[in-house]
HTML snippet that shows the backbone in 3Dmol.js (N, CA, C, O; Angstrom):
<script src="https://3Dmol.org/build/3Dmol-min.js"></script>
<div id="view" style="width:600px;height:400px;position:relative"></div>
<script>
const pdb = `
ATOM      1  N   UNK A   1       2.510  -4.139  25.477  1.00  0.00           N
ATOM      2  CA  UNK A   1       1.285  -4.176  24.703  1.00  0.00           C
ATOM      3  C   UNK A   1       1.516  -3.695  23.268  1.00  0.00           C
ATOM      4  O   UNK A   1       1.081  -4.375  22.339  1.00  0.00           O
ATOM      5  N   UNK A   2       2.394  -2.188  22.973  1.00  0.00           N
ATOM      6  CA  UNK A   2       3.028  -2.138  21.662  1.00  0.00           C
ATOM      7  C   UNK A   2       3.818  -2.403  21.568  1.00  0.00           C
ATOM      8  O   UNK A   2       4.573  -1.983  22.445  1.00  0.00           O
ATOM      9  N   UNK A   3       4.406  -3.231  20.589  1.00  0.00           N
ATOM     10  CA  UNK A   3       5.921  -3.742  20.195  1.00  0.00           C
ATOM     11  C   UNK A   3       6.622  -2.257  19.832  1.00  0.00           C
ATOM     12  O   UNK A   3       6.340  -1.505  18.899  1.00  0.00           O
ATOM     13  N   UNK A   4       7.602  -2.098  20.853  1.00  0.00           N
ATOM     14  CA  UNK A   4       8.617  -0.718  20.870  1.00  0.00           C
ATOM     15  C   UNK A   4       8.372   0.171  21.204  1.00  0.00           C
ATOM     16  O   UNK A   4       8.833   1.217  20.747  1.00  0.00           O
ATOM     17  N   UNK A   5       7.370   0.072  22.339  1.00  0.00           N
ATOM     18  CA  UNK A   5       7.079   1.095  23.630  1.00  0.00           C
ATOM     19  C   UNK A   5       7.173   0.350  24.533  1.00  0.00           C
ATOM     20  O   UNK A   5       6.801  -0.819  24.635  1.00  0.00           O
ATOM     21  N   UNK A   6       7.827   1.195  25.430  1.00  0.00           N
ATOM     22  CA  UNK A   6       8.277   0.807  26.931  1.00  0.00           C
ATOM     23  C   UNK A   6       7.231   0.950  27.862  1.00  0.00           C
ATOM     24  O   UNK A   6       6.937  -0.001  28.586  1.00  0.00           O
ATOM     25  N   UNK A   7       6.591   2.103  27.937  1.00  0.00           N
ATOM     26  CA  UNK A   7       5.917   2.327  28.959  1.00  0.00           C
ATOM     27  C   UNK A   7       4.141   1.946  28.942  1.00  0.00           C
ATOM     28  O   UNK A   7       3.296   1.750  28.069  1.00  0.00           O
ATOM     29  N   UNK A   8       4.164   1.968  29.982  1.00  0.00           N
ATOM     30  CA  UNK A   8       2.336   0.956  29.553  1.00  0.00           C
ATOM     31  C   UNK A   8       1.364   2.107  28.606  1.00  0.00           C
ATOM     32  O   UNK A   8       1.464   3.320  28.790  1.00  0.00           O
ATOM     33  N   UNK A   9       0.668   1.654  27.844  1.00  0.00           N
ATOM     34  CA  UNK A   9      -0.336   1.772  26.857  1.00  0.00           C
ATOM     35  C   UNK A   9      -1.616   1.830  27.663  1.00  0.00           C
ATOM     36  O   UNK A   9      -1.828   1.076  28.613  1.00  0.00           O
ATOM     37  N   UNK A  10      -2.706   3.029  27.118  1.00  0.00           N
ATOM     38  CA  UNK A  10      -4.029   3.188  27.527  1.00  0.00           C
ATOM     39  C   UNK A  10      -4.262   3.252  26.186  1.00  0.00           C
ATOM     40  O   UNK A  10      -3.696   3.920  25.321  1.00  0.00           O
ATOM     41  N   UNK A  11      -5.814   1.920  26.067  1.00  0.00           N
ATOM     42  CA  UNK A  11      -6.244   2.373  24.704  1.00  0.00           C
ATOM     43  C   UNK A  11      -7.628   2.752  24.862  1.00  0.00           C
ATOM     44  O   UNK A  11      -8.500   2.321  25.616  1.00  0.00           O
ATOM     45  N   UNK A  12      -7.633   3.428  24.202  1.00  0.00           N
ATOM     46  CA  UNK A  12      -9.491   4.553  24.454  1.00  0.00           C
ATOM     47  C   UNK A  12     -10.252   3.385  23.113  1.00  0.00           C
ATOM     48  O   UNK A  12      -9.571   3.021  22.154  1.00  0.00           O
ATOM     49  N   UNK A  13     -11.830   2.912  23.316  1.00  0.00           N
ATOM     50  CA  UNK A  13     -11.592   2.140  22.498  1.00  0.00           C
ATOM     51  C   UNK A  13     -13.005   2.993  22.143  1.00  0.00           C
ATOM     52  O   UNK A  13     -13.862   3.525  22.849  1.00  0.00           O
ATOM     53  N   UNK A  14     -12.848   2.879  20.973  1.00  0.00           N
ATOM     54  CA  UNK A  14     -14.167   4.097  20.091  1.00  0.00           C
ATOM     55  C   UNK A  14     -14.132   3.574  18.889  1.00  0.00           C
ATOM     56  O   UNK A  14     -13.970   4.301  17.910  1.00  0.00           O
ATOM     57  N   UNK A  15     -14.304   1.987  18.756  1.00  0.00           N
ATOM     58  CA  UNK A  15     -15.051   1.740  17.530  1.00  0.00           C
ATOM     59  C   UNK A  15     -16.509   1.378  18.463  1.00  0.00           C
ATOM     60  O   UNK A  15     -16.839   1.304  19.646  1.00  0.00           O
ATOM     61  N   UNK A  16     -17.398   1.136  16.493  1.00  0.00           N
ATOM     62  CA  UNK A  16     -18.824   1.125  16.832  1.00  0.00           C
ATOM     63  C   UNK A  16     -18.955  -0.456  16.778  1.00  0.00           C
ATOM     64  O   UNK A  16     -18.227  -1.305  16.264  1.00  0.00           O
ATOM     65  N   UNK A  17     -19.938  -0.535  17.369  1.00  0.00           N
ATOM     66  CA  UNK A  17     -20.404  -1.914  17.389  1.00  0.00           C
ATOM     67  C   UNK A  17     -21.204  -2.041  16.703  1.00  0.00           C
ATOM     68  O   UNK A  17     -21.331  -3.127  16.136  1.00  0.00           O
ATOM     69  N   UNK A  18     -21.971  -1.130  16.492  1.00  0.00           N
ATOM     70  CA  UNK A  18     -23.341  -1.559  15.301  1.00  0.00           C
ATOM     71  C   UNK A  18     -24.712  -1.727  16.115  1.00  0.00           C
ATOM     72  O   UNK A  18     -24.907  -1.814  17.328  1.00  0.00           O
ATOM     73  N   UNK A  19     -25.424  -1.739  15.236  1.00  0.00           N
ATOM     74  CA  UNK A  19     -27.130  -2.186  15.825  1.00  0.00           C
ATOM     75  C   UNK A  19     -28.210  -1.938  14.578  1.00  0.00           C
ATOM     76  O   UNK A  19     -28.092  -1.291  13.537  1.00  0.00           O
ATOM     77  N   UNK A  20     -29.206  -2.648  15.070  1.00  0.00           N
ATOM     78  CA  UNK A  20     -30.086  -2.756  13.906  1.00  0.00           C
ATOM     79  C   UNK A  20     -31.403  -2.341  14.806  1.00  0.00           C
ATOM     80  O   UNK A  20     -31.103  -2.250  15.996  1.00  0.00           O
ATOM     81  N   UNK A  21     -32.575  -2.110  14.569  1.00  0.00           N
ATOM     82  CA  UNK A  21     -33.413  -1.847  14.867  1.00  0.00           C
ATOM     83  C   UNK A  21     -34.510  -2.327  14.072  1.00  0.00           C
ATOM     84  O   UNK A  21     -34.567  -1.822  12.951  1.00  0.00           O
ATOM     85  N   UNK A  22     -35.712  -3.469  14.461  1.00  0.00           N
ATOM     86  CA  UNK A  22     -36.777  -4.097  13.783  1.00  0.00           C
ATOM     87  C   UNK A  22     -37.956  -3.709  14.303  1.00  0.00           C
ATOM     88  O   UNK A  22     -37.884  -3.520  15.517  1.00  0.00           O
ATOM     89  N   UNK A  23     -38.760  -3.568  13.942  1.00  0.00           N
ATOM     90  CA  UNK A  23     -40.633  -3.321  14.123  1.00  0.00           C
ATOM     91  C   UNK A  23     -41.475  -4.686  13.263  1.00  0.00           C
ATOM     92  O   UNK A  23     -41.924  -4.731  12.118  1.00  0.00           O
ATOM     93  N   UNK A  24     -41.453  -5.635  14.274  1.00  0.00           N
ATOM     94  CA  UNK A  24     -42.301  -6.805  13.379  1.00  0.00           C
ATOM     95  C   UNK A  24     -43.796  -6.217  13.758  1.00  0.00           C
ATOM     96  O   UNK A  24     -44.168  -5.477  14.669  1.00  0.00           O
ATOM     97  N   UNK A  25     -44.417  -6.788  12.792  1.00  0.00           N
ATOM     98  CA  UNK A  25     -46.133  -6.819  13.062  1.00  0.00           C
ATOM     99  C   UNK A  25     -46.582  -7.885  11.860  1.00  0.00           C
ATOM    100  O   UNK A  25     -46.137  -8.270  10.779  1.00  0.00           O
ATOM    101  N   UNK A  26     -47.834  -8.143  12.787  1.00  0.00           N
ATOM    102  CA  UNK A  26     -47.952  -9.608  12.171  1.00  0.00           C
ATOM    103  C   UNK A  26     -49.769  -9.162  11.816  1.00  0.00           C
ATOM    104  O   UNK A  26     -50.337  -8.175  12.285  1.00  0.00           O
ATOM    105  N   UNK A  27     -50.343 -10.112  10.956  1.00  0.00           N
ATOM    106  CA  UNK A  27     -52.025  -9.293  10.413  1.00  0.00           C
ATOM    107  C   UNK A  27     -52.208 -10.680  10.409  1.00  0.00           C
ATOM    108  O   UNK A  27     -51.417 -11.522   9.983  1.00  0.00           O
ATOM    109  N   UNK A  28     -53.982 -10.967  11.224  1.00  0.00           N
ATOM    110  CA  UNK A  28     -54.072 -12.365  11.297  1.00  0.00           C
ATOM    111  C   UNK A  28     -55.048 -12.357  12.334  1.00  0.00           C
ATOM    112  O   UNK A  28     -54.900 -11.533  13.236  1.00  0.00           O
ATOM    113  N   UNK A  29     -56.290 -13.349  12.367  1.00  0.00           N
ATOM    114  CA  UNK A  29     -57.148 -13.422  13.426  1.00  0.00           C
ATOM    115  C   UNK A  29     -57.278 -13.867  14.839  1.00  0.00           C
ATOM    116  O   UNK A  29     -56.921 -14.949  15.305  1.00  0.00           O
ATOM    117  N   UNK A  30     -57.913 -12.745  15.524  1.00  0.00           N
ATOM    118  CA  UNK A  30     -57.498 -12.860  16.505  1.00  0.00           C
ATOM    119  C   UNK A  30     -58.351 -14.002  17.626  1.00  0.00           C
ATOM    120  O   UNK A  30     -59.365 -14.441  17.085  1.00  0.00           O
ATOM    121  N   UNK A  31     -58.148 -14.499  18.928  1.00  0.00           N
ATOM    122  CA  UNK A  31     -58.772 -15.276  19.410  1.00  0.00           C
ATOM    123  C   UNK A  31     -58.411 -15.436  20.893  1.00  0.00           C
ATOM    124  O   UNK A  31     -58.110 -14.551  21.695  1.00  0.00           O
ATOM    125  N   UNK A  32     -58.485 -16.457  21.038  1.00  0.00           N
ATOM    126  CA  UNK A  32     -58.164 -16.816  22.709  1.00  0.00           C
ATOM    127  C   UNK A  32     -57.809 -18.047  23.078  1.00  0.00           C
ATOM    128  O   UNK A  32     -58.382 -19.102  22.807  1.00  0.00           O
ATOM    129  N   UNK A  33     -56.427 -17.801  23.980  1.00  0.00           N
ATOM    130  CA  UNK A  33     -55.637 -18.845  23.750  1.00  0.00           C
ATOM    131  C   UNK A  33     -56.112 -20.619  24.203  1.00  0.00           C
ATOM    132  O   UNK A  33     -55.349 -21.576  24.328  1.00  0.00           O
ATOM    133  N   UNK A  34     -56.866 -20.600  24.286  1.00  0.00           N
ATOM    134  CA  UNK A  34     -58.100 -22.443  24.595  1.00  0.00           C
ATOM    135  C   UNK A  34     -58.303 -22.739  22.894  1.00  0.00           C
ATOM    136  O   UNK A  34     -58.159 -23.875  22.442  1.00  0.00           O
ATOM    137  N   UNK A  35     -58.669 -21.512  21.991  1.00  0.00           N
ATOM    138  CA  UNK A  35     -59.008 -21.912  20.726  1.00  0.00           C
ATOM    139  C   UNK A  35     -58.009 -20.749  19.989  1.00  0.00           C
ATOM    140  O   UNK A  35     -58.280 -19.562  19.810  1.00  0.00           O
ATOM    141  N   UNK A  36     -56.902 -21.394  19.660  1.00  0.00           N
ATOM    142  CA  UNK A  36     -55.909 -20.966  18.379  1.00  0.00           C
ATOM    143  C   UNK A  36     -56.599 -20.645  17.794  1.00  0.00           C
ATOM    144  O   UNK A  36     -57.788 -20.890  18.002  1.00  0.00           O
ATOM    145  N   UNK A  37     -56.031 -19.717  16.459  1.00  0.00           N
ATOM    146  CA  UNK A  37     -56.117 -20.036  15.148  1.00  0.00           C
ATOM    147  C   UNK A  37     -54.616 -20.895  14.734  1.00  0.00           C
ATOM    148  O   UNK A  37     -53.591 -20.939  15.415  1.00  0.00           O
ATOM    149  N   UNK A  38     -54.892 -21.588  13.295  1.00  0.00           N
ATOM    150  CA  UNK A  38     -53.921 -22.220  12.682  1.00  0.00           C
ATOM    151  C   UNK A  38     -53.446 -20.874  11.502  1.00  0.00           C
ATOM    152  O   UNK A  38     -54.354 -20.051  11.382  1.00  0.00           O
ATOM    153  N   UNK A  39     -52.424 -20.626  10.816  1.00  0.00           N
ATOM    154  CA  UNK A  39     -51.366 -20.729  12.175  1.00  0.00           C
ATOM    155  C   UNK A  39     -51.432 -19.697  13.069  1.00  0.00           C
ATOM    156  O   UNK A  39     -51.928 -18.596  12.828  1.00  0.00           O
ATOM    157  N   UNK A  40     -51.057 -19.957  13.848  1.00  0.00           N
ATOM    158  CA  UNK A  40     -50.850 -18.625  15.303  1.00  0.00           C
ATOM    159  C   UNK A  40     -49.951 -17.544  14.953  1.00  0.00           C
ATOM    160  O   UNK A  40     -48.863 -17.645  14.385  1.00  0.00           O
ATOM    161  N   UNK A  41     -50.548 -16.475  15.369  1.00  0.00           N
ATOM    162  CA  UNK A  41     -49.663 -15.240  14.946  1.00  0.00           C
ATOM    163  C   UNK A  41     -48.405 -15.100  15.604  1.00  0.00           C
ATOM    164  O   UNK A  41     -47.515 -14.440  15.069  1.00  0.00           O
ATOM    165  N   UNK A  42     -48.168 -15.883  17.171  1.00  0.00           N
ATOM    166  CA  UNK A  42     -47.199 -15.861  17.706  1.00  0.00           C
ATOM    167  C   UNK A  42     -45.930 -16.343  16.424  1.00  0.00           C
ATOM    168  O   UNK A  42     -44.902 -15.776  16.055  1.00  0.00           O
ATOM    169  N   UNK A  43     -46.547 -17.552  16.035  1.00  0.00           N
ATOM    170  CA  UNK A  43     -45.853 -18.388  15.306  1.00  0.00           C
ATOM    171  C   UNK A  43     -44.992 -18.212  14.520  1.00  0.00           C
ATOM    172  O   UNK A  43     -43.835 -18.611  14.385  1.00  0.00           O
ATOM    173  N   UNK A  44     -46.058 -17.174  13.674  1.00  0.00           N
ATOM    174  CA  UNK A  44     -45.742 -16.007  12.837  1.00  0.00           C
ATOM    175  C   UNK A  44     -44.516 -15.039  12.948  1.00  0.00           C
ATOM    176  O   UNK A  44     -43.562 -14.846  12.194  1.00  0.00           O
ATOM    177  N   UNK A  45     -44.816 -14.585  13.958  1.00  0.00           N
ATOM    178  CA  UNK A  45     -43.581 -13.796  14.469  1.00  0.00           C
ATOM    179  C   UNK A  45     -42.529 -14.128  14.571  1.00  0.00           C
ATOM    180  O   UNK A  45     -41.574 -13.602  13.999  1.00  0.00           O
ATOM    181  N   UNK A  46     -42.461 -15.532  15.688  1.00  0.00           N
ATOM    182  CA  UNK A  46     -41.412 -16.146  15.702  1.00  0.00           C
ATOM    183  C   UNK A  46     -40.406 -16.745  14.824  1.00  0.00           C
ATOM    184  O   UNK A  46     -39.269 -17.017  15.210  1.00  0.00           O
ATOM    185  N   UNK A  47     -40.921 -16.984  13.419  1.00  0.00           N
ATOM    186  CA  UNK A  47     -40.759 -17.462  12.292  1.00  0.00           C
ATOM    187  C   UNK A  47     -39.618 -16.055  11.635  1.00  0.00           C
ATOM    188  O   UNK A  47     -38.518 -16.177  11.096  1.00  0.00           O
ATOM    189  N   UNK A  48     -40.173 -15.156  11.854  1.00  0.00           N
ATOM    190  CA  UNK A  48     -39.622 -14.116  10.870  1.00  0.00           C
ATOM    191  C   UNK A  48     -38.310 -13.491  12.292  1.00  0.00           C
ATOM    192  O   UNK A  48     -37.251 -12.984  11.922  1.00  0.00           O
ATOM    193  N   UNK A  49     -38.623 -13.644  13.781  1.00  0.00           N
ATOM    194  CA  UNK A  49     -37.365 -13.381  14.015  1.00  0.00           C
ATOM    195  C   UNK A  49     -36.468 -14.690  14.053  1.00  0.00           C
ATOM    196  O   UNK A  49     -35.296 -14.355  14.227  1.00  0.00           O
ATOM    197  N   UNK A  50     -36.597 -15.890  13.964  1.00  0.00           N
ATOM    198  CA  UNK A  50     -35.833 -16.603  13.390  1.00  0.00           C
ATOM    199  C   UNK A  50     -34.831 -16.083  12.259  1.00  0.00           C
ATOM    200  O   UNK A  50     -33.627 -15.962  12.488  1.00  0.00           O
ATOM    201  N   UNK A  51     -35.391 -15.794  11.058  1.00  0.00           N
ATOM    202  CA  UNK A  51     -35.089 -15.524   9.806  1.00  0.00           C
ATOM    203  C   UNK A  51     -34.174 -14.659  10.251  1.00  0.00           C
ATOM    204  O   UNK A  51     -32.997 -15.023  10.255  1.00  0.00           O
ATOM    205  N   UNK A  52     -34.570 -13.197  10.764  1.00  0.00           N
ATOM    206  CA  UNK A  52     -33.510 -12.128  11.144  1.00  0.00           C
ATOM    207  C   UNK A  52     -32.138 -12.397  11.957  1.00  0.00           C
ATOM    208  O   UNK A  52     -31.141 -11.701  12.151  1.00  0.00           O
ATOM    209  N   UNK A  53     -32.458 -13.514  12.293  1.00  0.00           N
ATOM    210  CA  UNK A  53     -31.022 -14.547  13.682  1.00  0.00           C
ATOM    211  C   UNK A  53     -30.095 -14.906  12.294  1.00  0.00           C
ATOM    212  O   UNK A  53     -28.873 -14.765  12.326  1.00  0.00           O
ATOM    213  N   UNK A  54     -30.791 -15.377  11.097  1.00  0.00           N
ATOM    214  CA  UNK A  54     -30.306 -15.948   9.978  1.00  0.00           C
ATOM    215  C   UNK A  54     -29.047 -14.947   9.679  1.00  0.00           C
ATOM    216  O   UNK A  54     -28.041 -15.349   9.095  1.00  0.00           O
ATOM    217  N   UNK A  55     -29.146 -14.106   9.965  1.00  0.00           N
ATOM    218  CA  UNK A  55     -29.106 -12.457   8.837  1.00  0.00           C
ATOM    219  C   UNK A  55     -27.833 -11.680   9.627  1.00  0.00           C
ATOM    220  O   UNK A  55     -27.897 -10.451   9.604  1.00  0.00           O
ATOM    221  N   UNK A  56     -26.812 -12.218  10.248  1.00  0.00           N
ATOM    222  CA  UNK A  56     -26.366 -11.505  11.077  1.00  0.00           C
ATOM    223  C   UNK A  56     -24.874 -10.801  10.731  1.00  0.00           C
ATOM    224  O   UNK A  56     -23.900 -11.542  10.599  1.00  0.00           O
ATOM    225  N   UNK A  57     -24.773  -9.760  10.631  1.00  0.00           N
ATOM    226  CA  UNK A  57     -24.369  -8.535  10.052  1.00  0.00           C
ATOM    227  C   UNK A  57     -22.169  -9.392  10.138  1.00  0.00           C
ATOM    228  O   UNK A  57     -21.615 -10.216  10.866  1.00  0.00           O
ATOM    229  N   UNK A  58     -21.881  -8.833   9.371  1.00  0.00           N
ATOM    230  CA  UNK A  58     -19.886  -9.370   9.194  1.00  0.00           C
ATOM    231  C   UNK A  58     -19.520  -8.408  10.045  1.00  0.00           C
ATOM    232  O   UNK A  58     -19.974  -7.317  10.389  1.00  0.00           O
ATOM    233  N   UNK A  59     -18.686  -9.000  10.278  1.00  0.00           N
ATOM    234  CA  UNK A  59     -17.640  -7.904  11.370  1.00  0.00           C
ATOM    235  C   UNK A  59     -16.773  -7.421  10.302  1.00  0.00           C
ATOM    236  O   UNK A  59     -16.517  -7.986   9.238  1.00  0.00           O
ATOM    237  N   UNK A  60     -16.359  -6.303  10.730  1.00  0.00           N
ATOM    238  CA  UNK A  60     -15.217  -5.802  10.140  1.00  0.00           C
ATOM    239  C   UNK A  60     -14.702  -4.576  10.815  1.00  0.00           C
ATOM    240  O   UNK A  60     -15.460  -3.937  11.544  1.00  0.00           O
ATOM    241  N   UNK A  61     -13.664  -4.262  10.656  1.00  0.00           N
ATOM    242  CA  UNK A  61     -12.593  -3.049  11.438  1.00  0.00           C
ATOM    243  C   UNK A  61     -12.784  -1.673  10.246  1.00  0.00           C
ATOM    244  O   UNK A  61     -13.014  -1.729   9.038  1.00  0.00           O
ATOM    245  N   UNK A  62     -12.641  -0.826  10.886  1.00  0.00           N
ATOM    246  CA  UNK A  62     -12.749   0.316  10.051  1.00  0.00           C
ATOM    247  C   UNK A  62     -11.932   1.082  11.181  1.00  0.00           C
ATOM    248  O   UNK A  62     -11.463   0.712  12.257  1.00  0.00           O
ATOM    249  N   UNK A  63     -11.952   2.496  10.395  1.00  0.00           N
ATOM    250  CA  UNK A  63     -12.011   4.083  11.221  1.00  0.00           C
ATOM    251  C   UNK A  63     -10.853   4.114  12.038  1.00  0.00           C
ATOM    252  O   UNK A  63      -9.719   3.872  11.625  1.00  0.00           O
ATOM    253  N   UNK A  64     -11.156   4.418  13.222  1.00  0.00           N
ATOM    254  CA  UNK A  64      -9.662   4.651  14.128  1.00  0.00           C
ATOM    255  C   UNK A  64      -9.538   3.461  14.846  1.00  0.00           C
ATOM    256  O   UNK A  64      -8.569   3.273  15.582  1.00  0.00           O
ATOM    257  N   UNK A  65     -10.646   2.438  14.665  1.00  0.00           N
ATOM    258  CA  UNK A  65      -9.957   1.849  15.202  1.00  0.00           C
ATOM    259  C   UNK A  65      -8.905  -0.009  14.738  1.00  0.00           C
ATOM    260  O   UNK A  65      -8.347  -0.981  15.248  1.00  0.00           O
ATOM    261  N   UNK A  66      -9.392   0.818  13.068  1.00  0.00           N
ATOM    262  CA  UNK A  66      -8.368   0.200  12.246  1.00  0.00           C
ATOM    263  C   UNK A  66      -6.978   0.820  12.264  1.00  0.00           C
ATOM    264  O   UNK A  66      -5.912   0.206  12.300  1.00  0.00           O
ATOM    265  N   UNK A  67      -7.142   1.983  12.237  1.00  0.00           N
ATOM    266  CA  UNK A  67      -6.206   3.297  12.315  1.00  0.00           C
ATOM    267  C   UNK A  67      -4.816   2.958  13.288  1.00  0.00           C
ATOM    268  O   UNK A  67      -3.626   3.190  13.079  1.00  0.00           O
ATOM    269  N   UNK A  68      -5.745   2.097  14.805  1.00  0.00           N
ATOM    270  CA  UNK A  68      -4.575   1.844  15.575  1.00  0.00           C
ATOM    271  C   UNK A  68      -4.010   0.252  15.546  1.00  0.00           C
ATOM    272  O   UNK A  68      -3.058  -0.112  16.236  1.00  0.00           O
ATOM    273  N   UNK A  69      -4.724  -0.600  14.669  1.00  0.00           N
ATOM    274  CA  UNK A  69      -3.734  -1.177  14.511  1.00  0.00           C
ATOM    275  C   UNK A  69      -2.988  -1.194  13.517  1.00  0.00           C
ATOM    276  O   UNK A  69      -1.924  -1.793  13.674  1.00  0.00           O
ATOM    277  N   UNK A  70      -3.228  -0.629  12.305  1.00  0.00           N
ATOM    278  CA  UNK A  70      -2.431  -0.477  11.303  1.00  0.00           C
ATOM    279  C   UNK A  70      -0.720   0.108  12.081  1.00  0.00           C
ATOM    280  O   UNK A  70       0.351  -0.463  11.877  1.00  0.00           O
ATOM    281  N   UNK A  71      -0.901   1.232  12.876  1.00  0.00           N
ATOM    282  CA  UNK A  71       0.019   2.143  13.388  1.00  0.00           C
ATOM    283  C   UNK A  71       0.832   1.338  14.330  1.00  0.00           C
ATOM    284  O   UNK A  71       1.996   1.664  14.564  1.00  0.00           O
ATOM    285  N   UNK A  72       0.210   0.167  14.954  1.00  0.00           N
ATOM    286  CA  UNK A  72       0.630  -0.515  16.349  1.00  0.00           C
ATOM    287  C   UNK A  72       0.949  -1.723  16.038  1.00  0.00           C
ATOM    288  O   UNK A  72       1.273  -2.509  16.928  1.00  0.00           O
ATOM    289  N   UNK A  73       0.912  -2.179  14.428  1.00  0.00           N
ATOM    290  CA  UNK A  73       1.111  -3.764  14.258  1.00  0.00           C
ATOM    291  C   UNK A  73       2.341  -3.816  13.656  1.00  0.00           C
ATOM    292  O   UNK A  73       2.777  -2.866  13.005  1.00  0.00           O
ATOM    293  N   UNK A  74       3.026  -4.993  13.839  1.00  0.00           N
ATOM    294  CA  UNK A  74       4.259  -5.376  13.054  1.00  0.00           C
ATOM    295  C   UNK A  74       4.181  -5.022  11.439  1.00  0.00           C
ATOM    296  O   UNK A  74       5.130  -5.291  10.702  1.00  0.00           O
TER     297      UNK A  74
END
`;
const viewer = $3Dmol.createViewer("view");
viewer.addModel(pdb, "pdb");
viewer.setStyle({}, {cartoon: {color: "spectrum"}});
viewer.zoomTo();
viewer.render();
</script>
């Protein structure tokens, strides 16, 4: 698993993965679902977590657990 160790490798893996956390709310009249309003607040919503699907964060390596491959790579 490392090039120039013999004996098997345990890797502890402690990078972060990340996360985001959203609170949508939507302002708009309310009703019952036989008579919509145009547009629908569902709609609404759905629209803006669309947008956030748009938005999705780069990967990248950092910290230790860039640390081990810098140390472990050719």
């Amino acid at each position: 698993m490392v090039p120039g160790i013999e004996q098997p490798v345990g890797v502890v893996g402690i990078s972060e993965k990340g996360f985001a956390t959203a609170t949508l709310t939507v302002e708009g009249t309310g009703g019952h679902s036989s008579q919509p309003t145009n547009p629908k607040n569902i709609g609404k919503i759905a629209r803006a977590i669309a947008k956030l699907e748009e938005k999705l964060f780069k990967g990248k390596l950092s910290g230790p657990g860039k640390n081990y491959f810098i140390a472990f790579g050719d």
